[in-house]
C-alpha positions in Angstrom: 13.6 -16.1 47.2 10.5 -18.1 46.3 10.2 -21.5 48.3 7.8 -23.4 49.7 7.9 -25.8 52.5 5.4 -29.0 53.5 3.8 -28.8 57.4 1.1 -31.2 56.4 0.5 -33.6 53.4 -2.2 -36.4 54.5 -5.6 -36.4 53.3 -8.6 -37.1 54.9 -7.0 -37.3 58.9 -4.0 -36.8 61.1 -2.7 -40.5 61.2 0.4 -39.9 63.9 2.2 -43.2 65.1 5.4 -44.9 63.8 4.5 -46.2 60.6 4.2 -42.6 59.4 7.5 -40.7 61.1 9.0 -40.5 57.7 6.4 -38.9 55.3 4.5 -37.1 58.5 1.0 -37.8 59.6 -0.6 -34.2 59.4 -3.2 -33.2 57.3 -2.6 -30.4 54.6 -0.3 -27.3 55.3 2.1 -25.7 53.1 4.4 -22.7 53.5 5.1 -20.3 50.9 7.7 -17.6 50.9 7.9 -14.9 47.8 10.9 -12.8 49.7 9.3 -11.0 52.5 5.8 -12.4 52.1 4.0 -15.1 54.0 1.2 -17.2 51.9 -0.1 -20.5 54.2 -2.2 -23.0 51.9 -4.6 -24.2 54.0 -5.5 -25.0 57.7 -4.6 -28.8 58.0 -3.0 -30.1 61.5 0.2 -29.3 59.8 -0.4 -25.5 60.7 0.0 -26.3 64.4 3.6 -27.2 63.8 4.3 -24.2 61.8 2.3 -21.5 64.2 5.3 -22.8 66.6 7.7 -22.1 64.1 6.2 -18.4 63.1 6.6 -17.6 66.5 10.0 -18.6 67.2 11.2 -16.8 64.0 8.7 -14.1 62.7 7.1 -13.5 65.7 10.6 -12.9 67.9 11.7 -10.4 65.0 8.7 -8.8 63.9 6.6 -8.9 66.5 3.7 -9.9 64.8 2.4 -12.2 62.0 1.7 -11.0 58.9 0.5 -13.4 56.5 -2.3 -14.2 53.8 -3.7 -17.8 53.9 -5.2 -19.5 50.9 -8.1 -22.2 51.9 -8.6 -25.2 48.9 -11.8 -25.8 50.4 -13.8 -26.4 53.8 -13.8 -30.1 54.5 -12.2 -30.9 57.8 -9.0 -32.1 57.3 -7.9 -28.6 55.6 -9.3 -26.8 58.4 -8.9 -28.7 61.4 -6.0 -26.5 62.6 -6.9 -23.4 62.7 -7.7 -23.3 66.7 -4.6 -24.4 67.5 -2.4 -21.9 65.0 -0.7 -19.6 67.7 -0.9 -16.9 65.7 -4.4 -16.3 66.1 -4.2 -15.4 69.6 -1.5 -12.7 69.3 -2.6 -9.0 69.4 -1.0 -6.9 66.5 -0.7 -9.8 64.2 -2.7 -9.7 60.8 -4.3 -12.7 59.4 -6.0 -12.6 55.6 -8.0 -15.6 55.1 -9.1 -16.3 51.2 -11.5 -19.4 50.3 -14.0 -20.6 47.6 -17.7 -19.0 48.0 -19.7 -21.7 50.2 -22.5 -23.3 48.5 -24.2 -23.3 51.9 -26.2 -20.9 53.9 -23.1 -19.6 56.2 -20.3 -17.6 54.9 -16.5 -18.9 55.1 -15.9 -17.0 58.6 -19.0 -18.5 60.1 -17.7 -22.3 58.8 -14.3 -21.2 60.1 -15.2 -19.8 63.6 -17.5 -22.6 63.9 -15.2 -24.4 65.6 -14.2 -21.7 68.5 -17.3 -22.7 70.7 -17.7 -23.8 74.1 -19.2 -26.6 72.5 -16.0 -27.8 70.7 -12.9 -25.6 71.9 -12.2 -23.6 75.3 -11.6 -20.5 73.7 -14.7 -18.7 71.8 -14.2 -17.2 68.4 -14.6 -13.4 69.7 -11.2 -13.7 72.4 -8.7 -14.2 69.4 -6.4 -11.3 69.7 -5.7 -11.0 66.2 -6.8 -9.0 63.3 -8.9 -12.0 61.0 -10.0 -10.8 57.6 -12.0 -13.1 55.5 -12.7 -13.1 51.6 -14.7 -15.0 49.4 -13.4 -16.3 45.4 -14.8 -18.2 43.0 -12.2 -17.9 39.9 -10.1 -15.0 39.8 -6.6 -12.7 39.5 -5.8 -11.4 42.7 -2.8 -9.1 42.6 -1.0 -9.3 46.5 1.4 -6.9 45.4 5.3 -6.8 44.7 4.8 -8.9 41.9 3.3 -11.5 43.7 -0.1 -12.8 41.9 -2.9 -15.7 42.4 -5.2 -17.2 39.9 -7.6 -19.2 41.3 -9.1 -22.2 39.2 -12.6 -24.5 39.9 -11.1 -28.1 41.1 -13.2 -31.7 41.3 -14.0 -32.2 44.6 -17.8 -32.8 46.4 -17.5 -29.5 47.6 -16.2 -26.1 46.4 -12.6 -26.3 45.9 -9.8 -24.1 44.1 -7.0 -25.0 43.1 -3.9 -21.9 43.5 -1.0 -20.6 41.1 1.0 -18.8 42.6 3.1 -16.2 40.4 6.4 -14.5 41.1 9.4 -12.9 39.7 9.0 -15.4 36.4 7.9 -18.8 38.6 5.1 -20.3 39.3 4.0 -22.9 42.1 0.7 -24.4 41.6 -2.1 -26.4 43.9 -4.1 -28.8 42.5 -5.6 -30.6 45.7 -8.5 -32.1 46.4 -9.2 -32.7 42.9 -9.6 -36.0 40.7 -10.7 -36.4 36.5 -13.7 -35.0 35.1 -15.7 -37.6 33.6 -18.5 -38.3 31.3 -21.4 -38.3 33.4 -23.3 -39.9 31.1 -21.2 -42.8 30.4 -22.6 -46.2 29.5 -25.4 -44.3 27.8 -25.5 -43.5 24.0 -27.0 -41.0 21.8 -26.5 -37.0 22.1 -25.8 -37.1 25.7 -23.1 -39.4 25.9 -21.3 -37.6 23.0 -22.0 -34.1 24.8 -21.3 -35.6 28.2 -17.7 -37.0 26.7 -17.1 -33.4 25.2 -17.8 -31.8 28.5 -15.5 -34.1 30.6 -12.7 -33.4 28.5 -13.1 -29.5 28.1 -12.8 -29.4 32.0 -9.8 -31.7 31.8 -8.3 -29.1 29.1 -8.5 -26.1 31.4 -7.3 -27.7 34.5 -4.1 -29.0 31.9 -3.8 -25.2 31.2 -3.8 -23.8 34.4 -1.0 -25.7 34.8 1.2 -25.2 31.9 4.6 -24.7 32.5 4.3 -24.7 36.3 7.8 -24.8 37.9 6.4 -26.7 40.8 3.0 -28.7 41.1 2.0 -29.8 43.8 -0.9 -32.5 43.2 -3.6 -35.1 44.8 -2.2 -38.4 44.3 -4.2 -39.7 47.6 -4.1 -42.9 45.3 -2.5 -45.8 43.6 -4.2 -46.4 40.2 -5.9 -49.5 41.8 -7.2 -47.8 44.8 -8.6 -44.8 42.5 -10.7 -47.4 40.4 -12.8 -47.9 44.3 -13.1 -44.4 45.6 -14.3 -42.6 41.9 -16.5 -39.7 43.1 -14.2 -39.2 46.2 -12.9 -36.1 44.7 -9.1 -37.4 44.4 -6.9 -38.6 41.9 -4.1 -41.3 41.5 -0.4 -40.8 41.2 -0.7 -42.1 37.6 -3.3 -39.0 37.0 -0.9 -36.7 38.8 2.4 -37.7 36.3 0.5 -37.7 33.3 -1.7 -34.2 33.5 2.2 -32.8 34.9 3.3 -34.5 31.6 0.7 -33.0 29.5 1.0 -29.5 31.3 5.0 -29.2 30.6 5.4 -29.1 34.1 9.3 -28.8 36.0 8.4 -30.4 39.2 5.7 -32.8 40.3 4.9 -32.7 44.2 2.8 -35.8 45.0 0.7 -35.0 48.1 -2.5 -35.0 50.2 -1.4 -39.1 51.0 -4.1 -41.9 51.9 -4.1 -42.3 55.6 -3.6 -45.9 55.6 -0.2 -45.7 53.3 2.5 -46.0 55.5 6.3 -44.8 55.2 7.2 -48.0 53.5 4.6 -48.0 51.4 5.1 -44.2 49.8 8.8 -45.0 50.1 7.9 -48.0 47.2 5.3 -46.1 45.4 8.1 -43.1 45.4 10.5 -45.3 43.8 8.3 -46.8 41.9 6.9 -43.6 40.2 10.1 -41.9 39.8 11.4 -44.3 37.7 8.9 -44.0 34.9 8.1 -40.6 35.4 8.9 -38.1 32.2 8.9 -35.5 34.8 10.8 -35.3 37.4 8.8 -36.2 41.0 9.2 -35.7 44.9 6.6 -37.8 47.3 5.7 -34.8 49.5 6.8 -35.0 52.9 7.2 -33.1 56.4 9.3 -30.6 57.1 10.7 -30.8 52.8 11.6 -27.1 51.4 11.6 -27.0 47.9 13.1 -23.7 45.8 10.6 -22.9 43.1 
């Protein structure tokens, strides 16, 4: 069996309240299951919700947790959840958190344990009962063993991000979020620079395109319509028209649009979803809460 399941697919905040009961208002969280292994992408308010679930299910028959999580990056939304994962707080169980190298001073415990102080949360970093081990990527093969492997791949975002692909038994499910386009950062200009800048833009484009190839399920950053993208360029995500056409381009099975705008509610994805699916060459699922998906 190799599944994965949504707990949390906004972007940039929790936005709970009845015009989001459909698609879910938590921020990023996904489940994956290769057989007996437990891989968590990210630490989104959508983990709070699953930490329940763990421990009415793993928990009652294992006794423990055991399970590796996969950070995209540190910006809040993605890690917002991690006080309130119950799992942290059970003795015996065995967390293994991965992220991108931070481009700052502190290390990705320090960012992550951050938020366990007095001066934010009622329990400290040092009373969580269970066994937190943290590692640092840039991009890499990491073998978790029993077939199950992880290629990590430099995303577009204002911070460090990576996107995941995750390989087993002949599938693949691939992250690509927070990311948008590489562009010519010399656009508008002429001469050597544009022409090199152009170049550039599109080589990074090319590798992202490969690191997806053949994908059986890609899940994306389509925070926006193509409208909407055109006023937030630099915000480090992409449109739903970017998503289709680099799935498109990749050869890709299954498009998973995700990490949704906070201000688009159920009847708006419901439209977009619609919308999209009609054109798309590929075929395409609007993420949502609580969806399992068979890779």
């Amino acid at each position: 069996m190799f599944s994965v399941r949504f707990w949390g697919v906004r972007g940039s905040m929790p936005c709970p309240g009845s015009t989001t009961v459909i698609y879910g208002g938590n921020t990023s969280c996904i489940e994956i299951r290769a057989d007996d292994r437990l891989i968590i992408v990210d630490l989104g308010t959508g983990v709070r919700p699953l930490g329940e679930w763990l421990m009415d299910n793993d928990f009652k028959k294992k006794g423990k947790i055991d399970a590796d999580i996969f950070l995209t990056h540190t910006h809040w939304d993605h890690i917002m959840g991690f006080p309130i994962f119950a799992p942290v707080y059970m003795k015996g169980s065995c967390l293994r958190i991965t992220a991108p190298v931070s481009i700052e001073s502190e290390n990705i415990e320090a960012v992550i344990k951050k938020q366990l102080s007095y001066s934010y949360w009622p329990v400290n970093a040092h009373e969580l009962a269970a066994n937190i081990e943290f590692n640092q990527i840039g991009e890499t093969t990491l073998d978790l063993g029993d077939g199950l492997t992880v290629i990590s791949k430099h995303l577009n975002h204002p911070v460090l991000c990576l996107g995941y692909r995750f390989n087993y038994q002949g599938r693949s499910l691939v992250t690509v979020f927070d990311h948008e386009p590489f562009h010519n950062l010399y656009q508008g200009d002429s001469g050597k620079e544009a022409e090199e800048g152009e170049a550039a833009a599109r080589e990074e484009n090319e590798k992202i395109i490969r690191f997806m190839e053949g994908a059986d399920v890609l899940i994306h950053d389509a925070q926006y319509s193509q409208n909407e993208y055109f006023q937030h360029l630099g915000w480090g995500h992409a449109s739903c028209e970017h998503a289709i056409d680099s799935a498109v381009k990749a050869n890709v099975r299954k498009l998973v649009l995700f990490h949704h705008d906070p201000e688009h509610t159920d009847r708006q994805l419901k439209q977009l979803e619609k919308s999209y699916a009609k054109k798309s060459p590929v075929k395409l699922i609007m993420a949502k809460e609580g969806m399992t998906l068979q890779v």
